[in-house]
N, C-alpha and C positions, 0 to 999 in steps of 0.2 A: 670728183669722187663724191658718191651720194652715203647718207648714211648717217650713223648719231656720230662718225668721227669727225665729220664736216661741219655738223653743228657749232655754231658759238653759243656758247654760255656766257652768262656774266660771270666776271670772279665775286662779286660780291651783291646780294639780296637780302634786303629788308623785308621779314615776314611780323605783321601787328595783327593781335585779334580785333574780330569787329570791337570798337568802342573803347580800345585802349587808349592810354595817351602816349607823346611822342616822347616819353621817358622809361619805356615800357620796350624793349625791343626785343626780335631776336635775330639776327645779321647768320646768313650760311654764307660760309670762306669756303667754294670751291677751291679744289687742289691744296688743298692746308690740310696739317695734322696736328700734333701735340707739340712741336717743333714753335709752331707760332701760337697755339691756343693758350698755354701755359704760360710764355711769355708775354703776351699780350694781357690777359685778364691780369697778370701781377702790375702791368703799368696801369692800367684802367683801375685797378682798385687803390690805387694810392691817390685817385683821385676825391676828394674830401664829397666832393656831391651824389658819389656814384653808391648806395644802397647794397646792389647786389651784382655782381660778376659770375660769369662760370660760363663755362662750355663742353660737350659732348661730341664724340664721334659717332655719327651713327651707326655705323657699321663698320665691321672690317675691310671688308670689300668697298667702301664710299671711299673717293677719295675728298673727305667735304667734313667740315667743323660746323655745329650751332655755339650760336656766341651769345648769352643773353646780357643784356646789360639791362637794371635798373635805376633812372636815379632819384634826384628827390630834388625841390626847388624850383623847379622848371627849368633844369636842362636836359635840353634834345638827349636822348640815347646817343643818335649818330656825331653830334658837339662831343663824348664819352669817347667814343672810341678813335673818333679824328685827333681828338689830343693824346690818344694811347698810343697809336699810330705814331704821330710825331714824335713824341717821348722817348717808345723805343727805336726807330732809328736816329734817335740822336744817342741815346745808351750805343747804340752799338757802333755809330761811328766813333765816338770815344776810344769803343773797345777798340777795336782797329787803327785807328790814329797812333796808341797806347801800343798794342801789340808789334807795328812798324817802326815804332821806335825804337823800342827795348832791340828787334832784330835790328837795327843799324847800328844801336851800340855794340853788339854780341861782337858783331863782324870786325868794330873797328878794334876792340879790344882783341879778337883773335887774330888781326891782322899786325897788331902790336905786338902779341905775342912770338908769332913766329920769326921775327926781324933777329 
């Protein structure tokens, strides 16, 4: 099958203006939307080093996020958002670990119930 549906993209690119430094970024998340941009810049900015956070959809029709991170000190952008990354799926296995439980208790208590 030829075509732009056969194409691989990366999910994730590093765009730096000429002459920036490597604290300075802006990361496009193909196939991402406000689902992960929003949650993500809120891990990333609890990061004490990181300056400035945010991100933009370009379009309606894109399926694709800009991520900017700034930070300060000399850490890497991409150090910013690898530990964002981690952060939240450690929140979110929590949440889930947390959410599987509560259902195992529900079940044994309605299981106790109907006896």
């Amino acid at each position: 099958m030829a075509g732009a549906e056969s194409e691989k993209r990366p999910v994730l690119e590093m765009v730096q203006a000429d002459g920036a430094d490597e604290g300075c970024v802006t990361f496009v998340l193909h196939e991402e939307d406000h689902t992960l941009g929003n949650s993500l810049r809120y891990m990333v900015m609890k990061n004490p080093d990181v300056d400035f956070c945010g991100y933009s959809i370009t379009h309606p029709s894109e399926s694709k996020i800009n991520f900017r991170i700034q930070t300060r000190g000399g850490l890497p952008a991409a150090e910013a958002l690898r530990k964002g990354l981690d952060d939240l799926s450690d929140a979110s296995k929590h949440v889930l670990q947390t959410f599987e439980t509560q259902v195992k208790e529900f079940r044994l208590k309605q299981g106790e119930a109907m006896e």
